[in-house]
C-alpha positions in Angstrom: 1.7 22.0 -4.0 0.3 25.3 -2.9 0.7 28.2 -0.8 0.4 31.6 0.1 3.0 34.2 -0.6 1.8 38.0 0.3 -1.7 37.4 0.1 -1.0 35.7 -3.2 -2.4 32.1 -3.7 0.6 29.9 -5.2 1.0 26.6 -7.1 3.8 25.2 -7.9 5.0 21.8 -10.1 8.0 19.9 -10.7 11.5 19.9 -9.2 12.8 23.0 -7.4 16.3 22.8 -8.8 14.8 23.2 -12.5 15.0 26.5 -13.8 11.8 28.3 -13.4 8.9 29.3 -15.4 6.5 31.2 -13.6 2.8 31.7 -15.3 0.6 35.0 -15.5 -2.7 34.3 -16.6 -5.2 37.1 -18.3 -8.2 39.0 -17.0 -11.0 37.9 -15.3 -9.1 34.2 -15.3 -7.0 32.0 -12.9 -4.1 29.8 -12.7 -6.1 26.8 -14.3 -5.7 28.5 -17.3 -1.9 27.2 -17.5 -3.1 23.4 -17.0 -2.1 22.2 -20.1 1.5 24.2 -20.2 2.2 23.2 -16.7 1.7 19.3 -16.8 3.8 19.6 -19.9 6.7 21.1 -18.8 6.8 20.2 -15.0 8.9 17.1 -15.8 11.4 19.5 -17.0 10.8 22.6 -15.4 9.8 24.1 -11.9 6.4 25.4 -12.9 5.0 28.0 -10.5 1.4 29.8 -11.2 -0.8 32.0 -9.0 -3.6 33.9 -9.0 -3.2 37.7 -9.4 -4.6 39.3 -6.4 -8.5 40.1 -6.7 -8.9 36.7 -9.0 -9.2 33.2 -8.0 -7.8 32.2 -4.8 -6.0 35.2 -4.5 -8.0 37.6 -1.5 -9.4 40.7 -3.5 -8.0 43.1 0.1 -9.0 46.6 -0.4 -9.1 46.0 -4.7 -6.5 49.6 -5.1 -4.6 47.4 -7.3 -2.3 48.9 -9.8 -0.1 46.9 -12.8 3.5 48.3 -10.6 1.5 46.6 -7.8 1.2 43.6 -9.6 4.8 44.0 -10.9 5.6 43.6 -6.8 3.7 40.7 -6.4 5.4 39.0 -9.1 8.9 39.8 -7.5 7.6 38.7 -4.1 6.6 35.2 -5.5 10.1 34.9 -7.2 11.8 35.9 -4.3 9.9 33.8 -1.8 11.4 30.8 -4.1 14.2 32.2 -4.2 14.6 32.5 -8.3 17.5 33.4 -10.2 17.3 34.0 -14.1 13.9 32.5 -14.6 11.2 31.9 -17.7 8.2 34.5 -17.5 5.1 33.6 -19.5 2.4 35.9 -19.8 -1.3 36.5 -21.3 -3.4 39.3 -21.9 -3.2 41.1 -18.0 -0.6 38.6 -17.6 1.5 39.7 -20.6 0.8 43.3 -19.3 2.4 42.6 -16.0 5.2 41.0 -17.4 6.0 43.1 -19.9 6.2 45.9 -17.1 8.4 43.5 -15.0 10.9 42.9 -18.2 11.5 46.6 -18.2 12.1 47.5 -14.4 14.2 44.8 -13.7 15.5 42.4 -17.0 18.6 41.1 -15.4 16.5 38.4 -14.0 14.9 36.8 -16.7 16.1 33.9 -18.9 13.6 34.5 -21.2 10.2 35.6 -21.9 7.0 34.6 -23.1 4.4 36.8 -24.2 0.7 35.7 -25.2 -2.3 37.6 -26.5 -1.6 40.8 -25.2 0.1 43.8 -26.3 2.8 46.9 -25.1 0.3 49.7 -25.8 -1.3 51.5 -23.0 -5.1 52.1 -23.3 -6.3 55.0 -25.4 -9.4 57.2 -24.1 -12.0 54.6 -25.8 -10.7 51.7 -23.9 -10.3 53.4 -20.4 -13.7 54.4 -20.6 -14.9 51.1 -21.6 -13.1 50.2 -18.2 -14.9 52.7 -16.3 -18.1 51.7 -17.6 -17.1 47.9 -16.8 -16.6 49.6 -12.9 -19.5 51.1 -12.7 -21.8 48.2 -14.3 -20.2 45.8 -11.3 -21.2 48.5 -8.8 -24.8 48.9 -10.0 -25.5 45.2 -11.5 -23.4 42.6 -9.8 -19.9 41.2 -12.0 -22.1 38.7 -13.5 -23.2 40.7 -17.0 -19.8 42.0 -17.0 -18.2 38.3 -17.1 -20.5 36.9 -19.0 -20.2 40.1 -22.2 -16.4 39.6 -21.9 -15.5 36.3 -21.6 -17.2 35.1 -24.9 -15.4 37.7 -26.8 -11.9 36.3 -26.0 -12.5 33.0 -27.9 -12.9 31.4 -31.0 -16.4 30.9 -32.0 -15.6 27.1 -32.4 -13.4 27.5 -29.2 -16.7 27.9 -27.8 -17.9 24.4 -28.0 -15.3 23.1 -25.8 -15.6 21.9 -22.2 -12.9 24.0 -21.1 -14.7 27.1 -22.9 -17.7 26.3 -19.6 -15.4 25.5 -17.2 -13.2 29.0 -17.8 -16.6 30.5 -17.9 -17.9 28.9 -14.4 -14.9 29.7 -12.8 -14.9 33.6 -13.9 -18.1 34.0 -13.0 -16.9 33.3 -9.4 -14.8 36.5 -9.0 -14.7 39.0 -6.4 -16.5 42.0 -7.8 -13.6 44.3 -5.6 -10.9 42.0 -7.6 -12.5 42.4 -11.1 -12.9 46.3 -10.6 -9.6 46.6 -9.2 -8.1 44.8 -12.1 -10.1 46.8 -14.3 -8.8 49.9 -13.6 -4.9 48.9 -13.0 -5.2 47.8 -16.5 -6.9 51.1 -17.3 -3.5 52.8 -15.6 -1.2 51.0 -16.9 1.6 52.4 -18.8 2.8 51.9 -22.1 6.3 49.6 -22.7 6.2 49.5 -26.1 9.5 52.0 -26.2 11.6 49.0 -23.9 10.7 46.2 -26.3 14.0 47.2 -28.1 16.1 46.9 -24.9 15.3 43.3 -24.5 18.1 41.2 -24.8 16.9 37.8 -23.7 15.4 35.7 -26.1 11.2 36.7 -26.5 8.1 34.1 -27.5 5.8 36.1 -28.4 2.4 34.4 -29.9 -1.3 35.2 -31.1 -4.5 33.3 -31.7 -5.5 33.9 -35.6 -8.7 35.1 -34.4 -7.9 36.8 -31.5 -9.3 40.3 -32.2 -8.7 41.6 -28.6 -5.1 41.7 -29.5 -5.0 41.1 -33.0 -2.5 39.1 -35.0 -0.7 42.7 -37.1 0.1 44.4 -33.2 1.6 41.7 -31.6 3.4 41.1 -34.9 4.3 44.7 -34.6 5.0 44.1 -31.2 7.8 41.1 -32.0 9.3 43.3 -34.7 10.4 46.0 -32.1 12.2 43.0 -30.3 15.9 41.9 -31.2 15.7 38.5 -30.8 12.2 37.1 -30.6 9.9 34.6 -32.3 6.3 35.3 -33.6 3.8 32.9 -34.1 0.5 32.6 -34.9 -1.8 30.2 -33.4 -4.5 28.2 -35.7 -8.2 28.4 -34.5 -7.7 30.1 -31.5 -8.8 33.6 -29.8 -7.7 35.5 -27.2 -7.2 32.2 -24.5 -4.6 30.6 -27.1 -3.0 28.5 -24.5 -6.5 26.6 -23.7 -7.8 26.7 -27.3 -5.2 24.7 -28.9 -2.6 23.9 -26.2 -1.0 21.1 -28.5 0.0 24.2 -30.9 1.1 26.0 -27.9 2.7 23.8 -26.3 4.7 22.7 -29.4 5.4 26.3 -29.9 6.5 26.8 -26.2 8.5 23.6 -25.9 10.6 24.0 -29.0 11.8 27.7 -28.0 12.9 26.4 -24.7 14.7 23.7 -25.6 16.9 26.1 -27.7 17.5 27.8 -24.9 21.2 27.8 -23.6 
């Protein structure tokens, strides 16, 4: 099933009267990123992914997009469903998001996943690696932009899988306005690494072994700042753990929820 909620495209899978688990995906991606996870758990769980607004299906609008705005469209898809105490799993942009949205407003969350990404905000190097990423989709189309970034977020063995082309292909479809807009809410964001100490619902928090976007040693750093989290690390896999080995993941993922109360 799908729909739209504020301009956000929505899918959702499973029974309703599950408890939740609603899916951010990373930057430049879409909700097809979560295939694997969601046909997995849908016959346990309400599954609900969308595409963050600017990517995908998700209309690009005016592209003034910052993470707090993203942050709103989360709470606007959970409230549209009408979701009490529910699973967040996030990636990369998508662990940026919901890492902001576990510190404005924990009470309801279950639990939390957190993939590939990291608390930190972006120090001068990286925001001006975002600006130059602007200005080259201003000048040269989002093409070379997609095409330099999205090789560097997987395995090099990763990259001789279908799914490797298909994430590719699909990227390469983005709305320049959404990709810049993206690019500079994640530029702006702030940094949470001082709230991962007032979690108190139970954190995932897992890394591809070569992932050197968000290496292994910060998000470990990352999960030692939390009280009750579990670290992983995932074999093989870069930055897009959840489609590089989603049997590891998913094993990962599936264990920690069932020990949920």
């Amino acid at each position: 099933m799908n729909d739209m909620v504020n301009g956000i495209k929505v899918f959702t899978k499973g029974d309703k009267s599950n408890t939740a688990i609603v899916f951010l995906h990373g930057f430049p991606y879409d909700h097809f990123m979560w295939d694997e996870q969601v046909d997995l758990l849908s016959e346990k769980y309400f599954c609900i992914t969308y595409d963050i607004r600017g990517l995908g299906q998700s209309p690009a609008g005016d592209g003034q997009y910052t993470i707090e705005s993203m942050a709103d469209d989360l709470f606007s898809v959970a409230d549209h469903f009408g979701l009490d105490k529910f699973i967040l799993c996030g990636l990369s942009m998508g662990g940026y998001i919901s890492l902001r949205a576990l510190e404005r407003e924990p009470e309801r969350f279950k639990a939390a996943i957190l993939l590939d990404t990291k608390s930190g905000a972006d120090n001068n190097e990286a925001k001006i690696k975002r600006a130059m990423g602007v200005k080259s989709i201003s000048t040269e189309g989002v093409e070379n932009l997609i095409n330099a970034f999205v090789p560097n977020c997987f395995a090099e063995e990763s990259k001789q899988l279908p799914v490797y082309i298909e994430t590719l292909s699909r990227a390469l479809k983005s709305d320049p306005v959404g990709v810049k807009g993206c690019l500079i809410a994640m530029a702006a964001r702030t940094d949470t690494t001082e709230s991962l100490s007032k979690l108190e619902m139970p954190v995932l928090i897992g890394c591809g072994e070569k992932d050197t976007l968000t290496p292994p040693p910060v998000m470990k750093e990352m999960s030692d700042r939390v009280k009750s989290s579990e670290y992983f690390i995932v074999p093989g896999s870069g930055h897009m753990s959840p489609i590089e080995n989603p049997g590891f993941v998913n094993d990962k993922i599936k264990y920690f929820l069932e020990k949920l109360p």
